[in-house]
DRENKOLPA-64227 format. One record per residue: x, y, z of N, C-alpha, C, O, CB in turn. Coordinates in steps of 0.02 Angstrom, whole numbers, padded with zeros to 5 digits, always signed. Glycine has a CB too. Layout:
N
XYZXYZXYZXYZXYZ...
//
This chain:
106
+10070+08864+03676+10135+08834+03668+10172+08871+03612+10138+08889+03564+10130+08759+03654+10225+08881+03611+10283+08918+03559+10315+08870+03514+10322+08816+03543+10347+08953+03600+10339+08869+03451+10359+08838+03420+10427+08858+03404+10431+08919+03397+10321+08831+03383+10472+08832+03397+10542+08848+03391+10578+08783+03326+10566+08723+03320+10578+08842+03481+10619+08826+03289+10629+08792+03196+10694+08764+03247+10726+08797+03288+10651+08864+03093+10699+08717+03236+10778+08688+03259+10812+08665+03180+10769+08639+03145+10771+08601+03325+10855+08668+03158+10876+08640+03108+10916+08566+03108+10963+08544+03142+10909+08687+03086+10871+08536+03046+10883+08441+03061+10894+08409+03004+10838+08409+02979+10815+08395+03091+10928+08382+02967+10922+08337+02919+10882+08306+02906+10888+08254+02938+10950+08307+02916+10812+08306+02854+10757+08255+02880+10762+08207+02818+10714+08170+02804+10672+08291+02895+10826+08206+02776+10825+08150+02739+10868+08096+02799+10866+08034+02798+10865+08165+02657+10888+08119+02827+10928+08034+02848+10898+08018+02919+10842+08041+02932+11034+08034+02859+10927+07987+02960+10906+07972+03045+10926+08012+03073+10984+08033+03075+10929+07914+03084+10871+08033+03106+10874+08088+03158+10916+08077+03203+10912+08025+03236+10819+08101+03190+10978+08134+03219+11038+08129+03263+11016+08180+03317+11002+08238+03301+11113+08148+03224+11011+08159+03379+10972+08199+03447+11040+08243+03471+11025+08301+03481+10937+08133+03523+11108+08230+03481+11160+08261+03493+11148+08320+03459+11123+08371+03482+11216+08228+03478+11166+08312+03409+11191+08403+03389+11128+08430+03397+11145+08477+03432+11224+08428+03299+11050+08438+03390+10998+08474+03424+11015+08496+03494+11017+08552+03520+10938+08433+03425+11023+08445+03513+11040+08452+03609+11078+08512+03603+11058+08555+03643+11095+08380+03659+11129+08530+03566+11187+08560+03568+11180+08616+03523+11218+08665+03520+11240+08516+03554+11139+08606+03494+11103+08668+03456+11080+08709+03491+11097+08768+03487+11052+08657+03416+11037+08688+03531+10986+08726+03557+11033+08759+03638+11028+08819+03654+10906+08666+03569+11057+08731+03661+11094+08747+03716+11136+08812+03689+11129+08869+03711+11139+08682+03742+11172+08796+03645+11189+08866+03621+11145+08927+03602+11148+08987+03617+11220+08857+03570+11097+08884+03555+11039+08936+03553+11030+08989+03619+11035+09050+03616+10969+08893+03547+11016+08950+03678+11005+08986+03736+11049+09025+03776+11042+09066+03822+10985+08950+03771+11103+08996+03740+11160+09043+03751+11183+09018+03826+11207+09050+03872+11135+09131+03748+11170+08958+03822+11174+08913+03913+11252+08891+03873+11266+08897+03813+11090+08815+03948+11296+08859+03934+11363+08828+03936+11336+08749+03957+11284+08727+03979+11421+08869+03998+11414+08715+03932+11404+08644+03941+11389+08649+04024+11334+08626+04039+11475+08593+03914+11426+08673+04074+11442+08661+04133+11368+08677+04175+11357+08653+04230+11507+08705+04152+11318+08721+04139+11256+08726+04161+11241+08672+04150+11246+08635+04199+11216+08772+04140+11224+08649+04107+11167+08592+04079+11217+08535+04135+11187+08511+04183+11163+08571+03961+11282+08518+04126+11299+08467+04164+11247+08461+04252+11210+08416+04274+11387+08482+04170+11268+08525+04281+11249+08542+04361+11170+08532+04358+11140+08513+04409+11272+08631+04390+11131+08548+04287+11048+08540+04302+11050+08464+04297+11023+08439+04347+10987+08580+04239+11072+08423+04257+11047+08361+04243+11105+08331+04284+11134+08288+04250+11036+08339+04162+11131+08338+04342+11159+08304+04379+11229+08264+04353+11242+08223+04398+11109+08267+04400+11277+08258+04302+11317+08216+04274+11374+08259+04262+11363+08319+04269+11288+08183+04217+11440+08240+04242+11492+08236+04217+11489+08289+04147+11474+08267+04092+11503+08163+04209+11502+08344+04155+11523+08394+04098+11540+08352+04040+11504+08352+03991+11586+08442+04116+11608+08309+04044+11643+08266+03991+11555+08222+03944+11547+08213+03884+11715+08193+04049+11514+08208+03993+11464+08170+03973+11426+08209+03915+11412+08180+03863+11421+08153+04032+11411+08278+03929+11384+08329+03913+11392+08324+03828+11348+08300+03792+11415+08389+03953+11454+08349+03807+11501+08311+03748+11476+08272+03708+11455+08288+03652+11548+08271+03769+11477+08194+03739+11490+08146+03734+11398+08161+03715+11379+08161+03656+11534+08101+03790+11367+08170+03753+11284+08186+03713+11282+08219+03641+11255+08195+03592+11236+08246+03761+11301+08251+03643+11294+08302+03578+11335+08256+03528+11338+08278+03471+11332+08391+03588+11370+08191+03544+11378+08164+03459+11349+08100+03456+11362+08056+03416+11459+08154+03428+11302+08100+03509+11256+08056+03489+11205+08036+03454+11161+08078+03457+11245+08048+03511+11184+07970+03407+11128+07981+03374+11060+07979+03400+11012+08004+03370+11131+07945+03331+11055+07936+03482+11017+07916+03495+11026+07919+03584+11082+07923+03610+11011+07863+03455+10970+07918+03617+10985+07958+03702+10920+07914+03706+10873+07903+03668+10983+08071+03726+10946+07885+03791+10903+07857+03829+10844+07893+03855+10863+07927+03903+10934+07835+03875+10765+07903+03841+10727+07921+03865+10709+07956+03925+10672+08005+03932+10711+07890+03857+10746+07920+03974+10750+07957+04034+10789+08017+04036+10763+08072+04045+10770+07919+04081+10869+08008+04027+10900+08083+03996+10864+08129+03952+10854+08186+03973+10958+08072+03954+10842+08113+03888+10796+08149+03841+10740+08201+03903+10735+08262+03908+10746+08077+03783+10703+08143+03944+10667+08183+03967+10708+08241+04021+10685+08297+04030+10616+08140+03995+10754+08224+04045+10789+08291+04087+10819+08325+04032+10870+08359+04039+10855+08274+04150+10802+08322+04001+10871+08387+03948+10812+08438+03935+10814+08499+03938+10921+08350+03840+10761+08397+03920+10702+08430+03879+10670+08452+03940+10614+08471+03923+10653+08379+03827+10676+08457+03994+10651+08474+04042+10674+08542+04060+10639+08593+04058+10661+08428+04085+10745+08539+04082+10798+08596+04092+10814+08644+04044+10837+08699+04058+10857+08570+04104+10797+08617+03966+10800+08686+03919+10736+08688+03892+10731+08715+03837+10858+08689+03854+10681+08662+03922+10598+08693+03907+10593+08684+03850+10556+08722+03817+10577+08770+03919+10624+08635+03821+10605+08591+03730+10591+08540+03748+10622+08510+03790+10664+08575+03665+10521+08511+03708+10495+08454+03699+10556+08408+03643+10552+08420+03583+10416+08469+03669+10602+08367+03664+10626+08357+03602+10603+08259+03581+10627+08217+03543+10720+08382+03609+10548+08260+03627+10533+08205+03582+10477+08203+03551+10450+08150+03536+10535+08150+03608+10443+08286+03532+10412+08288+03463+10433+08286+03408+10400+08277+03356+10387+08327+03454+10512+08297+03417+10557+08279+03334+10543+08204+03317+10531+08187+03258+10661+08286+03338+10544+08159+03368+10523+08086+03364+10453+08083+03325+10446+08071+03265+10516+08052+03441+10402+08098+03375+10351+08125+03370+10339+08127+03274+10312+08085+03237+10359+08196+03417+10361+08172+03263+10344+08196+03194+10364+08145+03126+10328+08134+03077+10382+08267+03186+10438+08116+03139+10471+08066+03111+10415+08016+03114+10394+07994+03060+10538+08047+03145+10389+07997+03167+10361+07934+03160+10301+07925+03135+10287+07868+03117+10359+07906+03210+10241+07987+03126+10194+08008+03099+10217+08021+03013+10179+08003+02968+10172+08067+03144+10263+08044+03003+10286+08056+02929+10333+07998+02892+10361+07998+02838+10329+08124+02929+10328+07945+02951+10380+07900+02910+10368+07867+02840+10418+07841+02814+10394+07844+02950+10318+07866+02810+10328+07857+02736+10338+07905+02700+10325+07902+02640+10282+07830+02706+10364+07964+02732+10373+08034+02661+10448+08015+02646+10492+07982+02673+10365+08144+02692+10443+08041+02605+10525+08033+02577+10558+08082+02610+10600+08066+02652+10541+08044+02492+10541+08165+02594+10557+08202+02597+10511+08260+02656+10462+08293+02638+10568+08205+02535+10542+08260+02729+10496+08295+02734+10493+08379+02752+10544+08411+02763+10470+08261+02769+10436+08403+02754+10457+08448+02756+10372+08512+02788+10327+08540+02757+10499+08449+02679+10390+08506+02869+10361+08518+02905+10339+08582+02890+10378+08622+02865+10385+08505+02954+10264+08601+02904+10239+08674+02894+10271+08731+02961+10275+08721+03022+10143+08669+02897+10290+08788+02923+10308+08853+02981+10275+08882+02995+10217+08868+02977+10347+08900+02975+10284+08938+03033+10261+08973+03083+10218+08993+03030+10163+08966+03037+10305+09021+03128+10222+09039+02969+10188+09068+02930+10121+09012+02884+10075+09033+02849+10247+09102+02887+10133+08959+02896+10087+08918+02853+10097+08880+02799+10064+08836+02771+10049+08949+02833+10185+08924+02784+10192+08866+02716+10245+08806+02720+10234+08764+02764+10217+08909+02645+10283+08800+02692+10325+08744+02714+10381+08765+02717+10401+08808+02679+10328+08689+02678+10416+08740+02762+10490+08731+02794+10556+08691+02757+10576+08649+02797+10479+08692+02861+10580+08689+02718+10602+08689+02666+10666+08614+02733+10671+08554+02719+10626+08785+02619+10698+08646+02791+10744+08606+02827+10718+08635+02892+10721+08694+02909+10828+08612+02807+10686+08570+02937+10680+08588+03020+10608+08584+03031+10555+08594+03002+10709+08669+03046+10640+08558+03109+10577+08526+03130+10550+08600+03184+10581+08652+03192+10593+08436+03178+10502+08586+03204+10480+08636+03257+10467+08598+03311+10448+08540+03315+10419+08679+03241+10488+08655+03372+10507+08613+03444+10452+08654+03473+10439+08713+03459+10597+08619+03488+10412+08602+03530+10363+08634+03573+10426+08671+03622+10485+08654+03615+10301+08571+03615+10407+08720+03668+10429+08753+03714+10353+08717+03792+10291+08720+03792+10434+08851+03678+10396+08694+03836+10379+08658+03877+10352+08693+03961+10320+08676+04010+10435+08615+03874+10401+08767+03928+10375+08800+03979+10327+08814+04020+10336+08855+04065+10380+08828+03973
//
């Protein structure tokens, strides 16, 4: 599996929109793709990316169609929820100062 640094705020609540919308750019994909894979309304598309929080079932098609696990960001939050501050190990071994790492689902 591949690991990919998404960049996240990990002092406050995790906001799933702008990742979604991170990473879609990352891939250099358009809103109007992601609309036609996950079946919905472009305008909706948007309307995801300023969200804080996404219904499971969507989560799982997004994360499906751009080959990110993105509910290991959950995942990790909820395993680390008494750190204050956290701050996930990188690719190299040491610590990640901001960002979580995303499985690739491929």
């Amino acid at each position: 599996m591949v690991k990919k640094e998404v960049s996240a705020s990990t002092g406050s609540p995790l906001s799933i929109g702008p990742l979604i919308e991170a990473e879609l750019r990352r891939q250099e994909r358009s809103v109007t793709w992601l609309s036609r894979k996950i079946h919905c309304d472009r305008r909706n598309i948007y309307d995801i990316f300023h969200r804080d929080s996404i219904d499971s079932t969507l989560l799982f098609k997004i994360s499906s169609v751009l080959g990110v696990d993105f509910f290991s960001l959950y995942s990790y939050r909820l395993k680390h929820a008494d750190t204050q501050q956290i701050t996930p190990p990188n690719s190299d071994g040491g610590r990640a100062s901001v960002g979580l790492a995303l499985c690739v689902v491929r």
